[in-house]
MIGUSE-270476 format. One line per 5 residues: number of its first residue (from 1); for each residue y, x, z of C-alpha. Coordinates in pm, 1 decimal, decimal comma, always signed. Each point is the difference from the previous one (the first is absolute). Layout:
% MIGUSE-270476
NUM	Y/X/Z; ...
//
This chain:
% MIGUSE-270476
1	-3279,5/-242,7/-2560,6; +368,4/+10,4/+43,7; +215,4/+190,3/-273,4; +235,0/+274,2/+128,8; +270,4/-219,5/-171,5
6	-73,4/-248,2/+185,8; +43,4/+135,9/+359,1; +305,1/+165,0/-106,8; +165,6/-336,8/-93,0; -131,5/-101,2/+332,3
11	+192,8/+236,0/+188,3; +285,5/-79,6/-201,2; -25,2/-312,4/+97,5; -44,2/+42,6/+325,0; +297,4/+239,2/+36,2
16	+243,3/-245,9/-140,4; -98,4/-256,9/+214,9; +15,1/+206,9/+303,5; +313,7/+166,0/-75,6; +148,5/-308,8/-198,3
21	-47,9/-282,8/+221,0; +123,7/+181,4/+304,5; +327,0/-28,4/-137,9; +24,8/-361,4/+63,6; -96,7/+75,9/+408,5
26	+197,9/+295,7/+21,3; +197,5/+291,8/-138,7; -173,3/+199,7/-314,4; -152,1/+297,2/+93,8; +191,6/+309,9/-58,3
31	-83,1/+357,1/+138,0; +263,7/+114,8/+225,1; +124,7/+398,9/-25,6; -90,2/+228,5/+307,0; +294,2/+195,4/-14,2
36	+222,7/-294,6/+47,7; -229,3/-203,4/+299,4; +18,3/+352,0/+156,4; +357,7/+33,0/+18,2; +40,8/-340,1/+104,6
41	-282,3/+13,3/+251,0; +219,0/+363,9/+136,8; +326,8/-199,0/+26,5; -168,5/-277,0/+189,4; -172,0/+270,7/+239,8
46	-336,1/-187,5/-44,3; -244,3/+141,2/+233,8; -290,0/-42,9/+229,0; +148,8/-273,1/+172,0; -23,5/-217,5/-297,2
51	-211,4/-267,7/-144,8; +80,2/-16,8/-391,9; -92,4/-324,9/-171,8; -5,1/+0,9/-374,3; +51,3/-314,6/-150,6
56	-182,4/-13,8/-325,9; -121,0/+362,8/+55,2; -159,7/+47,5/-340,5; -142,8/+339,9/-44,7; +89,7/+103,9/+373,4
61	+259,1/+257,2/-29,5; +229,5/-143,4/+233,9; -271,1/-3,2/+266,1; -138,0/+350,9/-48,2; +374,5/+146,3/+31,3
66	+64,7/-167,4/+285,2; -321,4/+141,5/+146,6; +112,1/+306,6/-106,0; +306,0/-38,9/+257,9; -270,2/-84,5/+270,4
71	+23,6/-379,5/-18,9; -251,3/-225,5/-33,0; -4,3/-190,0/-346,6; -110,3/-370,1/-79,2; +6,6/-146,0/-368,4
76	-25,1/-302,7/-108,2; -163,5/-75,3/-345,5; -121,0/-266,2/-208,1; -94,9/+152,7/-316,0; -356,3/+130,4/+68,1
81	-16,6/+296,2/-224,5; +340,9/+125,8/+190,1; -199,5/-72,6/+329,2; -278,0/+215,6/-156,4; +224,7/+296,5/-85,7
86	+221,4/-9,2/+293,9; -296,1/-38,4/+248,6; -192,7/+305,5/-266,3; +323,6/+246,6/+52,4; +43,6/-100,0/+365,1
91	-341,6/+44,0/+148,2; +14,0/+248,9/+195,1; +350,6/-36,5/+154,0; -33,5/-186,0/+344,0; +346,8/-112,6/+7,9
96	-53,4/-211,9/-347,8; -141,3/-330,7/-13,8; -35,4/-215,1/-340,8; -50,2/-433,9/+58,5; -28,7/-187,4/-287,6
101	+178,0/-271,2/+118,5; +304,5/-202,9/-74,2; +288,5/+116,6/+233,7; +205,2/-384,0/-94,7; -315,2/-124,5/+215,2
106	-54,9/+281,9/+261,5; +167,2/+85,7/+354,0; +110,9/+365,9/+32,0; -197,4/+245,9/+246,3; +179,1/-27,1/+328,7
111	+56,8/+371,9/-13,0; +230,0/-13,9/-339,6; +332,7/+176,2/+9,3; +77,5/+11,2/-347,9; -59,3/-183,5/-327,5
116	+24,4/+146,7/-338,7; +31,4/-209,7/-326,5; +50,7/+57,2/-357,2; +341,8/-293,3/-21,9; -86,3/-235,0/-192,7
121	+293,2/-273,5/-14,4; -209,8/-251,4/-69,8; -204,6/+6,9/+320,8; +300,1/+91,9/+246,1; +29,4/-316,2/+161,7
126	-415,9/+8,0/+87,2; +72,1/+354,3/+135,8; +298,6/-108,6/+217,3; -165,8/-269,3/+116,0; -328,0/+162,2/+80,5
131	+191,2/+311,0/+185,1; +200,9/-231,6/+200,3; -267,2/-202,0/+84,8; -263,1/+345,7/+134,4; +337,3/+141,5/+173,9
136	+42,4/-334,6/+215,8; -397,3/+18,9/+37,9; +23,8/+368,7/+142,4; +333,3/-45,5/+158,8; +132,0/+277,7/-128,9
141	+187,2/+187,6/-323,6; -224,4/+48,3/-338,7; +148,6/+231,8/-215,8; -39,9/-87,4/-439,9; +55,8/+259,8/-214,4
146	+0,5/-129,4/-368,7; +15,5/+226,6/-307,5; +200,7/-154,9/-284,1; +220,5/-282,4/+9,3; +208,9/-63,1/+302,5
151	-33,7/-362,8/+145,2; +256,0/-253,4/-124,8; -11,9/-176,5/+364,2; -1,3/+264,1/+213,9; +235,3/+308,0/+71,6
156	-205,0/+319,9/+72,2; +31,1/+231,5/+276,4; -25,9/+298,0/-216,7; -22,3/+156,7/-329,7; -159,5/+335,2/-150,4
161	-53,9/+5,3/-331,4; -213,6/-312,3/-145,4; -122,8/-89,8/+339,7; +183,3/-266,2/+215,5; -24,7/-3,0/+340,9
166	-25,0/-365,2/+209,7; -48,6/-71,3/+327,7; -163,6/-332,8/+171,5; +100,2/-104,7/+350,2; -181,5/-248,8/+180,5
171	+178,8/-277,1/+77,7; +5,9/-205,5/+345,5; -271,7/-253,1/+37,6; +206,5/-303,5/-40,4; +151,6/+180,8/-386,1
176	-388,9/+101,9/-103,0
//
């Protein structure tokens, strides 16, 4: 028989390791405040004509706002037990759909309008990169907005508050 002890250092374990290593893939997980995604989602005017895709969309928040200003809502998540509670909180909205999947090694849905990411400077250049690369694929603008830092290689479009707003162009076949 297993001592209660026992599990509980289990889970420990486990938590660290889900929450600890996924700092080395991507940004730390760290709740994000309705009041403020609301706001920004109101200056934005994000509505049913959007698809929202969270990049490293941890407990879902992000994604069940968004759904809350009628648009559909796709997260991306590697660490399982934010998959679990994202996917647990989300179940019955329609609009909200939780992959555990890497985004670094995923195409965007076709249907994407707008990308939301917690800025982390570290992984700017992989978010560039990958933007620029699905807005050439689509052949047309993909909106990032990043909470946090600003990009160092990139001028936004637009400011409010802690979010920065960018926008990706496709460029002409012989530039892609």
């Amino acid at each position: 028989m297993i001592s209660p002890s026992a599990v509980i250092i289990f889970i420990i374990v486990c938590l660290v390791v889900f929450f600890g290593l996924v700092v080395f893939v991507g940004a730390p997980y760290v709740p994000s405040q309705k009041k403020y995604v609301k706001r920004a989602f109101d200056y934005l005017g994000i509505d049913s004509a959007d698809l929202l895709v969270d990049v490293g969309s941890g407990d879902g928040i992000i994604l069940r706002i968004a759904s809350n200003y009628g648009a559909k809502a796709i997260g991306y998540e590697i660490n399982p037990v934010l998959v679990a509670i994202s996917r647990l909180l989300s179940f019955r909205d329609p609009h909200v759909k939780v992959l555990m999947q890497n985004l670094w090694l995923a195409k965007l849905p076709d249907e994407t309008t707008i990308v939301y990411a917690f800025a982390v400077q570290r992984d700017e250049k992989k978010l560039r990169t990958l933007l620029q690369r699905e807005a050439n694929r689509l052949g047309r603008p993909l909106k990032l907005l990043c909470f946090g830092s600003p990009f160092k290689h990139m001028q936004s479009v637009d400011t409010f508050e802690a979010y920065h707003l960018y926008i990706f162009q496709p460029l002409q076949p012989k530039n892609a």
